[in-house]
Structure formats: structure tokens, C-alpha cells
PDB file of N, CA, C, O and CB in Angstrom:
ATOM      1  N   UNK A   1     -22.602   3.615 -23.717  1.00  0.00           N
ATOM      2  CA  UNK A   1     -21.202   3.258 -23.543  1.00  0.00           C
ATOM      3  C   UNK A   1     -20.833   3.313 -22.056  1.00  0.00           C
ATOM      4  O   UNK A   1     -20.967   4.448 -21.598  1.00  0.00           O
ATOM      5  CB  UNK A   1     -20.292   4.201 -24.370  1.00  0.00           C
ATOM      6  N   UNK A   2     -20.350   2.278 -21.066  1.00  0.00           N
ATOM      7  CA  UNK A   2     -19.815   2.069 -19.792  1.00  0.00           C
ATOM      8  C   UNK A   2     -18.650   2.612 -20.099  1.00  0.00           C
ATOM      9  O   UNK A   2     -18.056   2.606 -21.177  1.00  0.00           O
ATOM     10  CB  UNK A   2     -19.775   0.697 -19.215  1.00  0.00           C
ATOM     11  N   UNK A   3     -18.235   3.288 -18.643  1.00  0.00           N
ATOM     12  CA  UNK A   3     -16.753   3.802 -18.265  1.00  0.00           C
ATOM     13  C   UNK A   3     -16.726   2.972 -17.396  1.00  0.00           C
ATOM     14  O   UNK A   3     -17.566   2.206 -16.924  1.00  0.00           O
ATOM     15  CB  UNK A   3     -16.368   5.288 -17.796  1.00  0.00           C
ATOM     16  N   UNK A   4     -15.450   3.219 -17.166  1.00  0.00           N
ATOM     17  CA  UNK A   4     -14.270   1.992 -16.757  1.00  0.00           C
ATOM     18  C   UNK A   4     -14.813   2.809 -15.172  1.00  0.00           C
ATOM     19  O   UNK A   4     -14.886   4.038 -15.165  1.00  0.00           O
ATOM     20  CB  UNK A   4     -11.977   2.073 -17.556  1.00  0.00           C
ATOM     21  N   UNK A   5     -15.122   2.103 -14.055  1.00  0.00           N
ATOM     22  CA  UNK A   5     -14.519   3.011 -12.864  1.00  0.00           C
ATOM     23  C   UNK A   5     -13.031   2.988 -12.231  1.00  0.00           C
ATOM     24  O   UNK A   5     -12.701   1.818 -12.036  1.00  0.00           O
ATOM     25  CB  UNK A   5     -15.332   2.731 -11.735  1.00  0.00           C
ATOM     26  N   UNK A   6     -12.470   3.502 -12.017  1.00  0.00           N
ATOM     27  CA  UNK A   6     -10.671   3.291 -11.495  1.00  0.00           C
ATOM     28  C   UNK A   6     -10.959   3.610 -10.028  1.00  0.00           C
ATOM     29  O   UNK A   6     -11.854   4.417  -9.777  1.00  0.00           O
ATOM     30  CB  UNK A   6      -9.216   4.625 -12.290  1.00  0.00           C
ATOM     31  N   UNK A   7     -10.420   3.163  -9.263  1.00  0.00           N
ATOM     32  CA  UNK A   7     -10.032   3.221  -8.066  1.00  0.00           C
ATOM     33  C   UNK A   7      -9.248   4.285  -7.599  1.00  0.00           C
ATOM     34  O   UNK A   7      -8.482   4.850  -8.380  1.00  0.00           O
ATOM     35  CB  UNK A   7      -9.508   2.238  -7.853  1.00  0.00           C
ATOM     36  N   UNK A   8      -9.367   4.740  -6.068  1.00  0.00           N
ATOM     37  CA  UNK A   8      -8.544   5.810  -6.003  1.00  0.00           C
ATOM     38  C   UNK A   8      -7.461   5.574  -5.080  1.00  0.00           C
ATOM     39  O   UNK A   8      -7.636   4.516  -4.477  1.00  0.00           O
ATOM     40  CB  UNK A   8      -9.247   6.947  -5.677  1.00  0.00           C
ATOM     41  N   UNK A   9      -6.234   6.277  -4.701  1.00  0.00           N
ATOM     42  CA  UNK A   9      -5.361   5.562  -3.795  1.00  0.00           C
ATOM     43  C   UNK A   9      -6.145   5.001  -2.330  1.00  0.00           C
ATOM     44  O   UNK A   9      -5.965   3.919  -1.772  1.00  0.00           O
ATOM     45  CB  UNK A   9      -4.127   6.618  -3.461  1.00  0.00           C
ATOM     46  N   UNK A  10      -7.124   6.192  -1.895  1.00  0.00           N
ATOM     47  CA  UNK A  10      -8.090   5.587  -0.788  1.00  0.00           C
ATOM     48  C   UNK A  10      -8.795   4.273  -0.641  1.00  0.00           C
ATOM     49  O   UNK A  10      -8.859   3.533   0.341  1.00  0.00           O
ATOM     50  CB  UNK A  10      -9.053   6.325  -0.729  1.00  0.00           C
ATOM     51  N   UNK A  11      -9.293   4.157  -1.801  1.00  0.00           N
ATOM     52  CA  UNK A  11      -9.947   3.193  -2.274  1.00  0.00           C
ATOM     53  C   UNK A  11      -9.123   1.507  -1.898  1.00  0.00           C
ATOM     54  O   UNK A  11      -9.745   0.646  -1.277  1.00  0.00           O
ATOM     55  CB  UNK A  11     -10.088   3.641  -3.851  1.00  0.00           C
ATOM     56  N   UNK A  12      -8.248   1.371  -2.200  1.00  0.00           N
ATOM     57  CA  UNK A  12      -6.997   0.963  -2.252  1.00  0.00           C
ATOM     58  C   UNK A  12      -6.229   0.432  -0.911  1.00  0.00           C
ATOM     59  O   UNK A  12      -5.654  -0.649  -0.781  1.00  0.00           O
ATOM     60  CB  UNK A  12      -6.367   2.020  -2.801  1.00  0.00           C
ATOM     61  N   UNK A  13      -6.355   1.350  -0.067  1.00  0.00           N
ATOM     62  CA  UNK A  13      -5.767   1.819   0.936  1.00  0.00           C
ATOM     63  C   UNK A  13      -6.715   0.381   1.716  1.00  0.00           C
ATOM     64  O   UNK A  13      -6.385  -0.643   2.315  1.00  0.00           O
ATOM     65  CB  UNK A  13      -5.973   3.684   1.318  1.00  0.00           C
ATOM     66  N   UNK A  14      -8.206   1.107   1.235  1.00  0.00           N
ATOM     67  CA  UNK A  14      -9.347  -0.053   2.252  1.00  0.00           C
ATOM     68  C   UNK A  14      -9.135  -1.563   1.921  1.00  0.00           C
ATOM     69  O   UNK A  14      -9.205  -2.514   2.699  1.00  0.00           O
ATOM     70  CB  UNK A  14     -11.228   0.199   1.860  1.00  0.00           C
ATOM     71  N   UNK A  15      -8.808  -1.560   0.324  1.00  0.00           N
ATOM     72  CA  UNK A  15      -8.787  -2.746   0.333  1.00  0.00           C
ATOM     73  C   UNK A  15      -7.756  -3.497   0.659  1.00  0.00           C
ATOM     74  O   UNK A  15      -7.906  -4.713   0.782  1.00  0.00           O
ATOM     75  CB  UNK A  15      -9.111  -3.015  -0.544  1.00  0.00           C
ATOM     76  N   UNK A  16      -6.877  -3.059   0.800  1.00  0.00           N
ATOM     77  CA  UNK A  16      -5.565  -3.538   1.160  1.00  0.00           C
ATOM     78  C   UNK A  16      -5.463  -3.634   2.737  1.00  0.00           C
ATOM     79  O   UNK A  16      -5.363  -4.765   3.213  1.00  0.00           O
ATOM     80  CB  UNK A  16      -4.455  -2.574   0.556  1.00  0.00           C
ATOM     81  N   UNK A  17      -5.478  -2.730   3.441  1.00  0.00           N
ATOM     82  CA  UNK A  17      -5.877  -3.311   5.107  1.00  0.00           C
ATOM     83  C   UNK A  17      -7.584  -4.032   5.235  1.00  0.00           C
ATOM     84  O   UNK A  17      -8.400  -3.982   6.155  1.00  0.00           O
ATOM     85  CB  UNK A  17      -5.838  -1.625   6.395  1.00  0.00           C
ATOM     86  N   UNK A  18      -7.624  -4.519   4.214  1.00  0.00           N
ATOM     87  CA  UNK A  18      -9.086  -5.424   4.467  1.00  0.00           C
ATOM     88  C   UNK A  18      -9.953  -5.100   5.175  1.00  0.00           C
ATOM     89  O   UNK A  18     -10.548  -5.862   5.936  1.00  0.00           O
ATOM     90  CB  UNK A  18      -9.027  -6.588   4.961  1.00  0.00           C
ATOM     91  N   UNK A  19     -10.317  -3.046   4.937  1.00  0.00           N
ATOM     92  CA  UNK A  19     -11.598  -2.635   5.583  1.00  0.00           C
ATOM     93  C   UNK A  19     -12.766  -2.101   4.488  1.00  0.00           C
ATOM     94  O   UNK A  19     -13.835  -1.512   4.648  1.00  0.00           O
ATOM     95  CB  UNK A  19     -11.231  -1.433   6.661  1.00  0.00           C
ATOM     96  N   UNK A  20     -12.191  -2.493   3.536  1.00  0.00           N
ATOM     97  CA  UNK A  20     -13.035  -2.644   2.586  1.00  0.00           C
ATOM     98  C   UNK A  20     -14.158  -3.515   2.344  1.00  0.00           C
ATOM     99  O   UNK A  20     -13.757  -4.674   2.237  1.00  0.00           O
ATOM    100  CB  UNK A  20     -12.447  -2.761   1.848  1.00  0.00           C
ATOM    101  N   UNK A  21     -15.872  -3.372   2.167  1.00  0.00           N
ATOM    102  CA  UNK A  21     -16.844  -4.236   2.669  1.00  0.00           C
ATOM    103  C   UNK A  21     -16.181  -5.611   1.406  1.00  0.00           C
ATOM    104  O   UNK A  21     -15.588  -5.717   0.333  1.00  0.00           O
ATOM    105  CB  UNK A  21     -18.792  -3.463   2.524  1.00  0.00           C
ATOM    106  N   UNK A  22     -16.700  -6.285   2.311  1.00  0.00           N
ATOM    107  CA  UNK A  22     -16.671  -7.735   1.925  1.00  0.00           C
ATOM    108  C   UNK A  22     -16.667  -8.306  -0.009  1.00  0.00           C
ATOM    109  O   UNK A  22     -16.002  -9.074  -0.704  1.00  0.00           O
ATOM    110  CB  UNK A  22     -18.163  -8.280   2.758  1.00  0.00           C
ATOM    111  N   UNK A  23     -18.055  -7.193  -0.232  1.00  0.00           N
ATOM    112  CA  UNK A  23     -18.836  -7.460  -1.818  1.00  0.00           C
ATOM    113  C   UNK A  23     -17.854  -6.379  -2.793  1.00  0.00           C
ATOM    114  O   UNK A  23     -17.425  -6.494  -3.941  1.00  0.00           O
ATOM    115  CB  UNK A  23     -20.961  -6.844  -1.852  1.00  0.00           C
ATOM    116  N   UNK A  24     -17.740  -5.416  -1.881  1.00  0.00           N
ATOM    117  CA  UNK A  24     -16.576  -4.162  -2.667  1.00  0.00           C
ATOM    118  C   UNK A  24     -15.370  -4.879  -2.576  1.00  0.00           C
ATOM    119  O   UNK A  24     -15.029  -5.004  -3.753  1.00  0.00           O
ATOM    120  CB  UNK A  24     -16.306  -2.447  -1.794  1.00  0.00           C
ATOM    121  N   UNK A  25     -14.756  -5.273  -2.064  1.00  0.00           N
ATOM    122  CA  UNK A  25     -13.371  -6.352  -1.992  1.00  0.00           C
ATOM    123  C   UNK A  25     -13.304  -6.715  -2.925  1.00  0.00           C
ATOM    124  O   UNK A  25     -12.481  -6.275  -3.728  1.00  0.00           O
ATOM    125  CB  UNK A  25     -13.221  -7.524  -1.196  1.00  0.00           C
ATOM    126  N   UNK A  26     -14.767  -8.379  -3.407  1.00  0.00           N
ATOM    127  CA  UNK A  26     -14.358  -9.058  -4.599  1.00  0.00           C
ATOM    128  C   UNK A  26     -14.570  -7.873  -5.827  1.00  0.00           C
ATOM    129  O   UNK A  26     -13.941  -7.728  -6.876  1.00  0.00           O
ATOM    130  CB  UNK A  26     -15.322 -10.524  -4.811  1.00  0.00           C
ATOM    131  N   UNK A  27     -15.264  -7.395  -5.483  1.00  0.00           N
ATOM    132  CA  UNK A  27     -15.219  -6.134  -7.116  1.00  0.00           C
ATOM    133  C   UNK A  27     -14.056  -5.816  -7.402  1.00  0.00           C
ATOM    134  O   UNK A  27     -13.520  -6.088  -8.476  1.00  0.00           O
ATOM    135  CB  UNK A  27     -15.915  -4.491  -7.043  1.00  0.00           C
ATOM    136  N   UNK A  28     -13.375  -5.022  -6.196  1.00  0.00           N
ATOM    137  CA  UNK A  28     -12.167  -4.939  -6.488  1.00  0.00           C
ATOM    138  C   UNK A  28     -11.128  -5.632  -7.154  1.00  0.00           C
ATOM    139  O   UNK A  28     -10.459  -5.224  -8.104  1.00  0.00           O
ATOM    140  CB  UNK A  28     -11.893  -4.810  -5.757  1.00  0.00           C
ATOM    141  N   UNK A  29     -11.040  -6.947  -6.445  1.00  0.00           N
ATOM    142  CA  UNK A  29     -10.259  -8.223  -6.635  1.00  0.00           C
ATOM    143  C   UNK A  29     -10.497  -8.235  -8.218  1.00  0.00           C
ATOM    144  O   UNK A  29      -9.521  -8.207  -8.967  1.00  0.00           O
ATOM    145  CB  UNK A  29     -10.861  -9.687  -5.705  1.00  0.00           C
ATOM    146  N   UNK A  30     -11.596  -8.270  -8.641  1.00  0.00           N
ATOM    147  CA  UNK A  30     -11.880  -8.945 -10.290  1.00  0.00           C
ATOM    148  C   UNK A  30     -11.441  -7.989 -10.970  1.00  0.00           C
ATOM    149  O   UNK A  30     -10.978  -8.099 -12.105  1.00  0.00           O
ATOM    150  CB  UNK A  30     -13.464  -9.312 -10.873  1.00  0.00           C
ATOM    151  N   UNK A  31     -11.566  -6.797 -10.230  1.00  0.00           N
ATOM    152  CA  UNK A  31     -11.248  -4.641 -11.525  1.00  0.00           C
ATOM    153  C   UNK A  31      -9.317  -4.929 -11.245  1.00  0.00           C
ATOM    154  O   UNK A  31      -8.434  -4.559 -12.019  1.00  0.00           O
ATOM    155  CB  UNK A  31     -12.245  -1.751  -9.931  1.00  0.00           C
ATOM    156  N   UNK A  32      -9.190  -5.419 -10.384  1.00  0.00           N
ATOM    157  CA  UNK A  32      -7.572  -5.561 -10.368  1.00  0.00           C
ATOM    158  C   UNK A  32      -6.931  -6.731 -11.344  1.00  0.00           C
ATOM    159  O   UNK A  32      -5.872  -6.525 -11.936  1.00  0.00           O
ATOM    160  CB  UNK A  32      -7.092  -5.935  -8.781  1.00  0.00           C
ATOM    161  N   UNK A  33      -7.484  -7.682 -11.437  1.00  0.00           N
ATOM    162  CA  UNK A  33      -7.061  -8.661 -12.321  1.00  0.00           C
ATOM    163  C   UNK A  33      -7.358  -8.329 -13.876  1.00  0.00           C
ATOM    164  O   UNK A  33      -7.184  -9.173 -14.754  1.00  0.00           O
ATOM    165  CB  UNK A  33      -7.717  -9.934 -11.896  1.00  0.00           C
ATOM    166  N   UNK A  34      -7.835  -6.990 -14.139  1.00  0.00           N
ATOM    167  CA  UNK A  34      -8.070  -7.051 -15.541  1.00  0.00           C
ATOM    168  C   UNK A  34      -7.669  -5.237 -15.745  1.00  0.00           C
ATOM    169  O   UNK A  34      -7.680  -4.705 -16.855  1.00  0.00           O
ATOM    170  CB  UNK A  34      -9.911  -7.711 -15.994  1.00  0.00           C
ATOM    171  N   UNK A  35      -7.327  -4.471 -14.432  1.00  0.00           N
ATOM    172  CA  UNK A  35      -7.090  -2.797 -15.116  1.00  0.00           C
ATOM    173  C   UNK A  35      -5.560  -2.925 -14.575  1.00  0.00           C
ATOM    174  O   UNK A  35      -5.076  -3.218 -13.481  1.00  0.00           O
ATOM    175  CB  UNK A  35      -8.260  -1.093 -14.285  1.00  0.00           C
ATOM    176  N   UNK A  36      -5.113  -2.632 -15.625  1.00  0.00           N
ATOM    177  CA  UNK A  36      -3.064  -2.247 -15.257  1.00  0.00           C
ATOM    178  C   UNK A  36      -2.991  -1.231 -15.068  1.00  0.00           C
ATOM    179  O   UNK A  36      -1.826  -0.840 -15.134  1.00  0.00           O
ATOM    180  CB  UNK A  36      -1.765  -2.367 -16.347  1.00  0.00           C
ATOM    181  N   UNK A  37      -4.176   0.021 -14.679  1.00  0.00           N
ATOM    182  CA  UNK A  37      -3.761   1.195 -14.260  1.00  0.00           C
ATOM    183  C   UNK A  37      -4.080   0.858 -12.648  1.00  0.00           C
ATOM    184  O   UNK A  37      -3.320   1.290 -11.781  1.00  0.00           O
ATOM    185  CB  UNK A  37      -4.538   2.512 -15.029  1.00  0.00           C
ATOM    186  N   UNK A  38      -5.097   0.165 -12.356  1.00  0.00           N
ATOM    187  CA  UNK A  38      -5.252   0.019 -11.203  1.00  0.00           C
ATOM    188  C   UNK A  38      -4.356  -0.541 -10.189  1.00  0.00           C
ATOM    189  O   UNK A  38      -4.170  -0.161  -9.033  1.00  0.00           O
ATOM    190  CB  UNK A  38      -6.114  -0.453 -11.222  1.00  0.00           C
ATOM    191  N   UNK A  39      -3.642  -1.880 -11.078  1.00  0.00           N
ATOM    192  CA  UNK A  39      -3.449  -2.587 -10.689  1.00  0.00           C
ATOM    193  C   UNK A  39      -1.714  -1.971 -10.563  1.00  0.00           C
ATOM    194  O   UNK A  39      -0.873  -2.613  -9.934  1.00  0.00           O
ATOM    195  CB  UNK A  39      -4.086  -3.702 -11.321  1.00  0.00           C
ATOM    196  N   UNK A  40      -1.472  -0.998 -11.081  1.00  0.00           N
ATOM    197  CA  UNK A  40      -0.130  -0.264 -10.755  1.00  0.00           C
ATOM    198  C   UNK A  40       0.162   0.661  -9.818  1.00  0.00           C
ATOM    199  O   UNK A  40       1.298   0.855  -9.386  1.00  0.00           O
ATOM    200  CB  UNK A  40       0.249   0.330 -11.675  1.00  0.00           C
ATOM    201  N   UNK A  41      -0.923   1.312  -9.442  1.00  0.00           N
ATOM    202  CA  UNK A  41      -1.297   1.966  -8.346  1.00  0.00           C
ATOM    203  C   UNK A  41      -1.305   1.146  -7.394  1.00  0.00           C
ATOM    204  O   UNK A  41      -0.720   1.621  -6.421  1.00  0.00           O
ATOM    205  CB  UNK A  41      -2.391   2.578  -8.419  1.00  0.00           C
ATOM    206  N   UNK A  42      -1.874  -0.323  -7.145  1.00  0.00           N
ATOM    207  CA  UNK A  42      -1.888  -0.815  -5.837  1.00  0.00           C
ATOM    208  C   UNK A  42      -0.297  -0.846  -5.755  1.00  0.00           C
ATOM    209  O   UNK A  42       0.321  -0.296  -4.844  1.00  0.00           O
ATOM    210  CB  UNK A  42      -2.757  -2.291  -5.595  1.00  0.00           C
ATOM    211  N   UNK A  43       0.296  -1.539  -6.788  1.00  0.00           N
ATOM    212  CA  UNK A  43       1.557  -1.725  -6.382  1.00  0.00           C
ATOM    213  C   UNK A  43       2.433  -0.679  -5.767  1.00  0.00           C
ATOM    214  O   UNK A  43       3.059  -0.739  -4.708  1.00  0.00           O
ATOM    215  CB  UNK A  43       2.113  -2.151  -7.348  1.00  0.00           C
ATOM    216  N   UNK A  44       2.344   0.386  -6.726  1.00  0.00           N
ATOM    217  CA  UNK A  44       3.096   1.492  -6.218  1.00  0.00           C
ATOM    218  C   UNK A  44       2.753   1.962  -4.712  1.00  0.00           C
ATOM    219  O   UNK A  44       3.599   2.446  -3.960  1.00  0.00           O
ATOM    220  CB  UNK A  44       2.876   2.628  -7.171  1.00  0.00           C
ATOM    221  N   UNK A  45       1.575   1.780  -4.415  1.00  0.00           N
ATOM    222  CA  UNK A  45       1.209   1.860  -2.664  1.00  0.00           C
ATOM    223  C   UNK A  45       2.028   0.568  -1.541  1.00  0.00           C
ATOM    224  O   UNK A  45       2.294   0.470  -0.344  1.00  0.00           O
ATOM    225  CB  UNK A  45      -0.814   1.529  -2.513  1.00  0.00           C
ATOM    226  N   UNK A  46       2.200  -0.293  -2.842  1.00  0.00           N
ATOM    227  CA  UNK A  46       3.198  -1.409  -1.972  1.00  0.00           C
ATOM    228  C   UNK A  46       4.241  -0.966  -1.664  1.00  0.00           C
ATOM    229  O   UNK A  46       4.519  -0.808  -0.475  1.00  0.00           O
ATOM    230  CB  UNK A  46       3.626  -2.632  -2.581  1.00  0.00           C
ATOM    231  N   UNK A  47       5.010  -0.679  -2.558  1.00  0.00           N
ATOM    232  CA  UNK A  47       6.379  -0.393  -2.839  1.00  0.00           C
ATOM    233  C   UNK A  47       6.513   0.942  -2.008  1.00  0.00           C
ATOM    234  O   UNK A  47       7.650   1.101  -1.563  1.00  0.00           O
ATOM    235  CB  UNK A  47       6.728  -0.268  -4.490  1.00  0.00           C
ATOM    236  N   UNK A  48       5.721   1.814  -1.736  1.00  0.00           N
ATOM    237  CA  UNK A  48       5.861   3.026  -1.211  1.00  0.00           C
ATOM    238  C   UNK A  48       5.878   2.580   0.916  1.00  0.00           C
ATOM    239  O   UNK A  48       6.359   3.236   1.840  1.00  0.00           O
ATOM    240  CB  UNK A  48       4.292   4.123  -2.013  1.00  0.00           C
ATOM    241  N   UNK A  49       5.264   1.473   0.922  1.00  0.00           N
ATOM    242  CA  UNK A  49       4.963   1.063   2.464  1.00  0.00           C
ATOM    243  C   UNK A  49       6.304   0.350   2.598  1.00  0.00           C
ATOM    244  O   UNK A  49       6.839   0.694   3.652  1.00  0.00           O
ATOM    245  CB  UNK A  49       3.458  -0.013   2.822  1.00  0.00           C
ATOM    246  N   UNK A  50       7.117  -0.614   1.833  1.00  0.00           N
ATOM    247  CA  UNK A  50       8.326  -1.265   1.780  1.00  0.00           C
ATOM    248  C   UNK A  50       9.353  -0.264   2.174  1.00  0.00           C
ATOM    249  O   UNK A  50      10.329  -0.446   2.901  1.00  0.00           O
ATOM    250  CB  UNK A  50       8.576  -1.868   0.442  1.00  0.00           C
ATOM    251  N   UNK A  51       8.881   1.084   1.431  1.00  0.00           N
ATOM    252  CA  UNK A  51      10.041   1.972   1.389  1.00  0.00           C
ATOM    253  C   UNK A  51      10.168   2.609   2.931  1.00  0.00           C
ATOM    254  O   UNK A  51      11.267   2.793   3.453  1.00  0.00           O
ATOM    255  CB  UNK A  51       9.817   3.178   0.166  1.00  0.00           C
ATOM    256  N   UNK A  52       9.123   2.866   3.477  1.00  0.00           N
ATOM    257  CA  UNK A  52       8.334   3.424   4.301  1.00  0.00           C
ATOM    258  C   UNK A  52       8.841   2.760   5.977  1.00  0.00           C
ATOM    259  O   UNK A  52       9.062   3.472   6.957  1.00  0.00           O
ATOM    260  CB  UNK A  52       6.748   3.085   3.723  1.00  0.00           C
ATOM    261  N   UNK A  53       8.943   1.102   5.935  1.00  0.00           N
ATOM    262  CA  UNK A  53       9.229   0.402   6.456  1.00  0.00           C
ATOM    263  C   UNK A  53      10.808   0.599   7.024  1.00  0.00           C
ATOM    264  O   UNK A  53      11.229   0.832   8.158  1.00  0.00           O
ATOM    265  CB  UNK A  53       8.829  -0.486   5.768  1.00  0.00           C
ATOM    266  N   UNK A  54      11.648   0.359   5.444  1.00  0.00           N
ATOM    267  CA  UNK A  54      13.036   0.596   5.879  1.00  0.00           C
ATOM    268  C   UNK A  54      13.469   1.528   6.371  1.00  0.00           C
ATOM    269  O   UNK A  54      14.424   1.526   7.149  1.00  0.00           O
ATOM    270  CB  UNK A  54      13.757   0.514   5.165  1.00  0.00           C
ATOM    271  N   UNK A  55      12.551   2.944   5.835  1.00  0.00           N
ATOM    272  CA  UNK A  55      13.451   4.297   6.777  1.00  0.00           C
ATOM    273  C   UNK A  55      13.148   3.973   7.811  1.00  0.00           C
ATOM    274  O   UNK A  55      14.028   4.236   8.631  1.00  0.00           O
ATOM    275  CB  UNK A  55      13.132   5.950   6.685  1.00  0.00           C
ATOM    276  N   UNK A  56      11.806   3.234   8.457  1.00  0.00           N
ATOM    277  CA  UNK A  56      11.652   3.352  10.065  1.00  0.00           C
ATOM    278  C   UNK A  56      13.160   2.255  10.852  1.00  0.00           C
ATOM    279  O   UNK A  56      13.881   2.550  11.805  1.00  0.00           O
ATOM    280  CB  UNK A  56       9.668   2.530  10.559  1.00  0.00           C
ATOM    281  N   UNK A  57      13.170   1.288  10.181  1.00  0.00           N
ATOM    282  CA  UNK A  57      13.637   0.245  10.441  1.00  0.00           C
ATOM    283  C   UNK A  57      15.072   0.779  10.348  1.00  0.00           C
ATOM    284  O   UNK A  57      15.752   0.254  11.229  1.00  0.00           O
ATOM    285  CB  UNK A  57      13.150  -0.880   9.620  1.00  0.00           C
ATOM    286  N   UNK A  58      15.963   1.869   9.389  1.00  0.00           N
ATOM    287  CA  UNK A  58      17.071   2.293   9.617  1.00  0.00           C
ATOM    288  C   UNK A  58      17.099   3.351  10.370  1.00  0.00           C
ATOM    289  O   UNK A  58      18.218   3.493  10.865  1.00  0.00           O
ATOM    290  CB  UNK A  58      17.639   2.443   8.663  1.00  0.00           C
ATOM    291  N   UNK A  59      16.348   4.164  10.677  1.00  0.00           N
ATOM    292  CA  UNK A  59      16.341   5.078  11.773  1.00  0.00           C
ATOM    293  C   UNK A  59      16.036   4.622  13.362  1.00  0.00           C
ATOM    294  O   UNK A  59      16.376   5.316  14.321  1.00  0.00           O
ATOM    295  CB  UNK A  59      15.365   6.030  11.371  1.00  0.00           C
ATOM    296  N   UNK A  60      15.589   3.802  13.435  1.00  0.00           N
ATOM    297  CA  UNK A  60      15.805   2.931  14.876  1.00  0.00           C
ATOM    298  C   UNK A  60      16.956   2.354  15.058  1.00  0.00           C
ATOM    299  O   UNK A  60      17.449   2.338  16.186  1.00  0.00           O
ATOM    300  CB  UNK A  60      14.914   1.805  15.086  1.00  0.00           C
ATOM    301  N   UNK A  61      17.743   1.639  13.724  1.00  0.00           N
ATOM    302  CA  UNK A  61      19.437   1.151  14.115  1.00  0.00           C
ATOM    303  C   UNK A  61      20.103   2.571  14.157  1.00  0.00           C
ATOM    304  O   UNK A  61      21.083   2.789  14.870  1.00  0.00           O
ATOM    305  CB  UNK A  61      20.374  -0.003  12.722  1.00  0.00           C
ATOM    306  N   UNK A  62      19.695   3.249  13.592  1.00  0.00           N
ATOM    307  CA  UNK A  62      20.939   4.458  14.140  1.00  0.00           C
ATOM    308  C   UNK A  62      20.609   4.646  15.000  1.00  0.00           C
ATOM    309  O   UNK A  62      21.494   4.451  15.834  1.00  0.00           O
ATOM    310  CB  UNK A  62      21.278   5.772  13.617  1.00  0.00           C
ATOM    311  N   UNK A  63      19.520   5.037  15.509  1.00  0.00           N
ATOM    312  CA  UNK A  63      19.165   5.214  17.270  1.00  0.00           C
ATOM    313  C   UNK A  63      19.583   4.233  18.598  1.00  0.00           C
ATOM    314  O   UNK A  63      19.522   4.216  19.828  1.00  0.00           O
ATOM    315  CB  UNK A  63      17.594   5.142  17.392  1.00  0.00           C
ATOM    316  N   UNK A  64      19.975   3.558  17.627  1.00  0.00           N
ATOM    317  CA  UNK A  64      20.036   2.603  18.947  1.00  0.00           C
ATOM    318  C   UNK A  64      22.127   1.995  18.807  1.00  0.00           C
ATOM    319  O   UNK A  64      22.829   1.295  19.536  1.00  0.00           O
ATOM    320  CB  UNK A  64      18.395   0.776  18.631  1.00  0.00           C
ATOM    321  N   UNK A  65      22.346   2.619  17.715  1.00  0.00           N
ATOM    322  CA  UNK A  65      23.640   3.158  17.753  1.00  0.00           C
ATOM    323  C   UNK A  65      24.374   4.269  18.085  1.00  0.00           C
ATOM    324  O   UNK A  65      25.577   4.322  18.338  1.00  0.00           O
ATOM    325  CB  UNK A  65      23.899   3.097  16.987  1.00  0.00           C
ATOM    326  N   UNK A  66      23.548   5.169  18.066  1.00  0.00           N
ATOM    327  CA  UNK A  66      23.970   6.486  18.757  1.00  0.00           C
ATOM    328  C   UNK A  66      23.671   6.175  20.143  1.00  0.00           C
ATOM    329  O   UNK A  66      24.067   6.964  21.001  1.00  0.00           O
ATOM    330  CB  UNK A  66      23.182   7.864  18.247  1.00  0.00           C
ATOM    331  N   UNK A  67      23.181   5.384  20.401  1.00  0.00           N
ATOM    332  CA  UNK A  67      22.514   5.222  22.207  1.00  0.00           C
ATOM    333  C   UNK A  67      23.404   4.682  22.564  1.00  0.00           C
ATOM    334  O   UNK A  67      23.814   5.068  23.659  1.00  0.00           O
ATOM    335  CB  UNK A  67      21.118   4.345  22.746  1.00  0.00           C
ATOM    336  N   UNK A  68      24.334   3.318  21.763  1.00  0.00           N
ATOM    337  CA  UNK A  68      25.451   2.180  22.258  1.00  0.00           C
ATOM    338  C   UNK A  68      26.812   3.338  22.159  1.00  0.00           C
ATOM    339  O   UNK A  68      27.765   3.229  22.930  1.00  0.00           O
ATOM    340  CB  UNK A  68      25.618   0.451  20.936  1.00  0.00           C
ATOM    341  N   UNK A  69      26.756   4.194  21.338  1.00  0.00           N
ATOM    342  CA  UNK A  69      27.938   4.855  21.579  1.00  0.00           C
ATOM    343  C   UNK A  69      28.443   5.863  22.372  1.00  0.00           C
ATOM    344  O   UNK A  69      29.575   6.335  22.478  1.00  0.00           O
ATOM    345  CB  UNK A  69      28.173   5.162  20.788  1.00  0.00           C
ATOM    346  N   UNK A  70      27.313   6.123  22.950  1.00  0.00           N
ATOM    347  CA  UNK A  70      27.592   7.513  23.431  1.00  0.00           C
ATOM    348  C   UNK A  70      27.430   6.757  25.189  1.00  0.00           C
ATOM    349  O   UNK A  70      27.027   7.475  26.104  1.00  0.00           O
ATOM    350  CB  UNK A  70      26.203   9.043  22.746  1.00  0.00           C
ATOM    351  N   UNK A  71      27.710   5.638  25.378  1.00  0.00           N
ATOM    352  CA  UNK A  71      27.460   5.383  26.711  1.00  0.00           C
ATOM    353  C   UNK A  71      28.454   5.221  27.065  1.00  0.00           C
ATOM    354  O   UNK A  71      28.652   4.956  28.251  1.00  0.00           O
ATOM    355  CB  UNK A  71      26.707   4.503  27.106  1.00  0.00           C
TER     356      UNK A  71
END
């Protein structure tokens, strides 16, 4: 009997900044199109960098509003 292998957030991580080898990529690519545990985890690593994004992106407008005001 084969087990499933699952991916780990690391795992993930490589393939998604595309330092993941080339042949491990498409493995990946094909274990993502068919595991919804996997394939929820990548997302949730999406959604977590989106999130990740805006605090930077609203903490630089306040910075740079506290900078316009206080001059």
C-alpha cells in the first residue's frame, strides 16, 4: 500500500519562489493538482504573504504620514 507524500510548508516555500529543482517542481505541480490538503496549504502561504504585504505597505503610509505631519 503507497502513502500519499504531503508537502511541507518548506517544501512549498521552494516551490513557490521557483528554487525548487526543476523535476521536483513538476512533481509538485501534478501532487498539487490532485491533493486539497496540499493544495490548501499553498494557498494559505499565499494569503498569509498578501497579508504580509499590506501591513508593510500600511506601515510605510503611516510613516510617511507621521513624517508629512510633523514637519
Amino acid at each position: 500500500m503507497s502513502t500519499v507524500k504531503h508537502y511541507t510548508k518548506e517544501e512549498l516555500e521552494l516551490y513557490r519562489s521557483k528554487e525548487m529543482p526543476f523535476i521536483s517542481r513538476m512533481k509538485c505541480t501534478d501532487h498539487l493538482k490532485q491533493c486539497v490538503e496540499c493544495a490548501s496549504l499553498l494557498k494559505e502561504l499565499e494569503t498569509e504573504d498578501a497579508f504580509v504585504a499590506e501591513l508593510r505597505e500600511s506601515i510605510k503610509l503611516f510613516d510617511e504620514l507621521s513624517q508629512s505631519s510633523g514637519e
